[in-house]
Structures are given as C-alpha cells and as structure tokens.
Backbone as a ProteinNet text record, in pm:
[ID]
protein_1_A
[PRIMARY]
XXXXXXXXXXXXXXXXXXXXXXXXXXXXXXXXXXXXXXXXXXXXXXXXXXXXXXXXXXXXXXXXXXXXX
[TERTIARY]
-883.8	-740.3	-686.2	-571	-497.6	-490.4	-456.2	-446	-305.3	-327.5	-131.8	-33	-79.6	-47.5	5.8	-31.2	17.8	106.3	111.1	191	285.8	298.8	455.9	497.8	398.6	482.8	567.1	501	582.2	709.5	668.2	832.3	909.8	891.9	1002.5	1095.9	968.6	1024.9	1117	1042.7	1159.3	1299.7	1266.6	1406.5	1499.6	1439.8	1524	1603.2	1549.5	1569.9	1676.9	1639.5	1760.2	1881	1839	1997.6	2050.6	1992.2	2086.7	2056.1	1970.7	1910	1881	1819.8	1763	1632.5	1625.2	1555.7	1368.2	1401.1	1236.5	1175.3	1266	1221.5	1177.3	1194.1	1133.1	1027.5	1028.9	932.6	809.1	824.5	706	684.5	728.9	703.6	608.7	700.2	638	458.4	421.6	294.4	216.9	288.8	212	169	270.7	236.5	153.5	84.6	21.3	-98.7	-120.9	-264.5	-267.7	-195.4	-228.5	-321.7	-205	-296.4	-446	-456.1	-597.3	-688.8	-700.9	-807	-873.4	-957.4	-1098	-1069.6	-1044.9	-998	-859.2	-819	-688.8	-692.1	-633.6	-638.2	-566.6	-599.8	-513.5	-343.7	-299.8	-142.8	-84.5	-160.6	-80.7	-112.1	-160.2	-199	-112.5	-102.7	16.8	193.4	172.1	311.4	360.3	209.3	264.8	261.4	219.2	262.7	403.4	432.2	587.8	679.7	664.7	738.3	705.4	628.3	581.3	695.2	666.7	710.2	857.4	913.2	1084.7	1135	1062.4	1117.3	1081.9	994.2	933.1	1077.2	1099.5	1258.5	1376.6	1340.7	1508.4	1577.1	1523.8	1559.7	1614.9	1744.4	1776.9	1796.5	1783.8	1864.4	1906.8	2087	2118.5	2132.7	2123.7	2177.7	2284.6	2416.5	2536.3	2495.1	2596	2601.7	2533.6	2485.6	2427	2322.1	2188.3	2085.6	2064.9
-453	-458.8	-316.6	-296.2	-137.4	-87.4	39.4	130	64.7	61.9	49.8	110.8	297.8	394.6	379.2	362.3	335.3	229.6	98.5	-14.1	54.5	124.8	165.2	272.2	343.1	426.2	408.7	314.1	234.8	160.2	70.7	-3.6	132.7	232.7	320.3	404.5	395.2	474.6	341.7	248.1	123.8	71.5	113	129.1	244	365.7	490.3	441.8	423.1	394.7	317.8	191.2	93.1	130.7	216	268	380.4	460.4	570.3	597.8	514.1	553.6	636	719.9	829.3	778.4	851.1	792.7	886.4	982	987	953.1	867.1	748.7	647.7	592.3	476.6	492.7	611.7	703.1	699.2	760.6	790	606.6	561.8	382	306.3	327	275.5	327.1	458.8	547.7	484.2	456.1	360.2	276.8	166.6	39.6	38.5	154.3	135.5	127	283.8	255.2	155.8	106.3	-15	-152.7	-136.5	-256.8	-199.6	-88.2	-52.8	-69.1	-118.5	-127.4	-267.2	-231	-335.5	-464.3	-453	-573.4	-665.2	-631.4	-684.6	-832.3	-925.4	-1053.4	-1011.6	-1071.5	-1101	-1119.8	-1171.2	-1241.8	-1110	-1113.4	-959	-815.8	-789.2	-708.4	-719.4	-853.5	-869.9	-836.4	-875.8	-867.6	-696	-603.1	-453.7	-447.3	-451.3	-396.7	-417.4	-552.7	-575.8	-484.3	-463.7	-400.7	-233.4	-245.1	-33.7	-58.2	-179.3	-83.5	-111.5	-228	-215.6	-54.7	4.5	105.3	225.1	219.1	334.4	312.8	184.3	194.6	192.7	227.8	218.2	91.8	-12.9	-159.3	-255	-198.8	-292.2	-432.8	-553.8	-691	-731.7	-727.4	-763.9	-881.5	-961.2	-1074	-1138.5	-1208.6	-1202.1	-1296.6	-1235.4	-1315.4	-1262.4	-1338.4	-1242.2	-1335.9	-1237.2	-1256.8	-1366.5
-1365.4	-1346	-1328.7	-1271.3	-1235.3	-1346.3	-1367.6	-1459.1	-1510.9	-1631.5	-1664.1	-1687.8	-1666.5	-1626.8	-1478.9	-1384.2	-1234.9	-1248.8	-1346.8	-1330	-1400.6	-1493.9	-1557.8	-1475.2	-1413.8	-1358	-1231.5	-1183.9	-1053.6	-1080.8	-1203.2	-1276.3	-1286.8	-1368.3	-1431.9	-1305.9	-1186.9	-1080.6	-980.2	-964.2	-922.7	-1015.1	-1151.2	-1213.1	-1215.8	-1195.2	-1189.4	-1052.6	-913.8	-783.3	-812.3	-878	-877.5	-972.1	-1044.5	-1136.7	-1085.6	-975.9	-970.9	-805.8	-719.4	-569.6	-535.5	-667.4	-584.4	-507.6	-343.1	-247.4	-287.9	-380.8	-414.2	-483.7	-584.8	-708.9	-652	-501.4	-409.8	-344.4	-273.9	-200.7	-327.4	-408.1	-501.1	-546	-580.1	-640.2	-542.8	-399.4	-267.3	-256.5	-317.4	-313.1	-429.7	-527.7	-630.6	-609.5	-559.6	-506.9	-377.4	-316.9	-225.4	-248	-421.7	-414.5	-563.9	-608	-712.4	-566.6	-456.2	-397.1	-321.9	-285.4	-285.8	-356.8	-472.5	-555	-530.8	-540.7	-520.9	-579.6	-702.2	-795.1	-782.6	-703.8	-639.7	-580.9	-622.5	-533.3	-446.7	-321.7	-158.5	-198.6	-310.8	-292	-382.2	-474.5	-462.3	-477.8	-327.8	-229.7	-133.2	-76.7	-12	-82.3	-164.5	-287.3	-284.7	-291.4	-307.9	-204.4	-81.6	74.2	76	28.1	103.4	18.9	-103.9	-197	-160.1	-138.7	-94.2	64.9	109.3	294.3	277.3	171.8	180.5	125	19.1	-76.5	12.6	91	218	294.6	368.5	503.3	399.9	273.5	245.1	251.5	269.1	288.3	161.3	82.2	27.1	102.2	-51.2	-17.3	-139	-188.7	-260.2	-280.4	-409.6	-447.4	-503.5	-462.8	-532.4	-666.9	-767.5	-834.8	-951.3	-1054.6	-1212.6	-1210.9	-1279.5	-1281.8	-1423.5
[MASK]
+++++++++++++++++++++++++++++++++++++++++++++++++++++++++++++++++++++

C-alpha cells in the first residue's frame, strides 16, 4: 500500500488549496497524486481516481457544489 506519508501529504496540500487557493498547494497535491498512482500496488479504479484528481488540480479546474455538505 502507498506510503501514508504521500497520502497525508496530498490531503493536507488538497486542504490548504481548498481553504485558501493557493495554486502551488494543487500543483504540488496534483505531483502526489501522480506518483501515489504510479505504484505497482495500485488497483486500476484508483489509479484512475488519482489521474482525474492530479489532472483537475494540474488545469486549475474547479467544480463547485451548491448547497452544504
């Protein structure tokens, strides 16, 4: 399984991003999530799961949701 060093550090940097946008808190998350899905031990779904999440936080591609979580 990934380091869980790389998995917190990707959450803490996808939460800094989402509380304040800074665009190199996404940039660096997006680099996590690229090589968390490089690893060997990775199922296909989410491998697929960090591509999509690395290439939205790479274009800057928010999608908000109305309403409360």
């Amino acid at each position: 399984m990934p380091s869980n060093n790389l998995w917190a550090g990707a959450l803490s940097l996808l939460l800094i991003h989402h509380e304040t946008g800074c665009r190199h808190s996404a940039l660096n998350a997006a680099r996590l999530l690229e090589r968390l899905g490089a690893m060997p031990d990775v199922d296909a779904e989410t491998r697929n799961l960090y591509e999509r999440a690395s290439n939205r936080l790479s274009s800057g591609e928010t999608r908000h949701l109305s309403g409360s979580a």
